[in-house]
N, C-alpha and C positions, 0 to 999 in steps of 0.2 A: 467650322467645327460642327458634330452632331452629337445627338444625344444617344443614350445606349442604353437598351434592356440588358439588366444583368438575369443570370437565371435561377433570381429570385420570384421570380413573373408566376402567377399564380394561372395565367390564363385565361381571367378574367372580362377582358375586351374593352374594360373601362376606356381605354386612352385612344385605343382605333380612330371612331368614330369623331377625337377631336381634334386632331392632325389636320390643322388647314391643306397641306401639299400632299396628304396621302401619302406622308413615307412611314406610317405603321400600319405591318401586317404581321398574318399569324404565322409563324416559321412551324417545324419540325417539335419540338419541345417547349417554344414558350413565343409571343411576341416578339417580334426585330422591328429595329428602325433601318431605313436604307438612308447609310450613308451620304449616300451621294443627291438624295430628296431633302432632308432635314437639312431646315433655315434656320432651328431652333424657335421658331414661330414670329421673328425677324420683320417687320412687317405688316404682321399681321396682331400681334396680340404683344406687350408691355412683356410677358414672359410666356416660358412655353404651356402650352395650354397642356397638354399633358401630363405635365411632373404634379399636380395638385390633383387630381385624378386617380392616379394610381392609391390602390388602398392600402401597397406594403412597401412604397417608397424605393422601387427598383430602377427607375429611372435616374441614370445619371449624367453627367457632361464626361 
């Protein structure tokens, strides 16, 4: 399973940078997650280090 920018995404860049596997980047109109990278932070971190980051809660399962 991964997690999803809805586009509610301000643009911000907040969560980029905490993406242990590098699966968020900046699409066309707002941040994406790449499906097929996202472990949901699996691993690496008790939850995903991203969704507490974001400042307008657009991160979702």
């Amino acid at each position: 399973m991964s997690l999803k920018i809805t586009d509610e995404c301000i643009n911000c860049g907040a969560c980029e940078p905490e993406c242990p596997v590098n699966a968020i980047s900046e699409g066309s109109d707002y941040y994406v997650i790449d499906p097929d990278k996202c472990v949901e932070c699996v691993g690496h971190f008790d939850e995903p280090s991203c969704v507490p980051v974001c400042p307008v809660d657009c991160i979702i399962k």
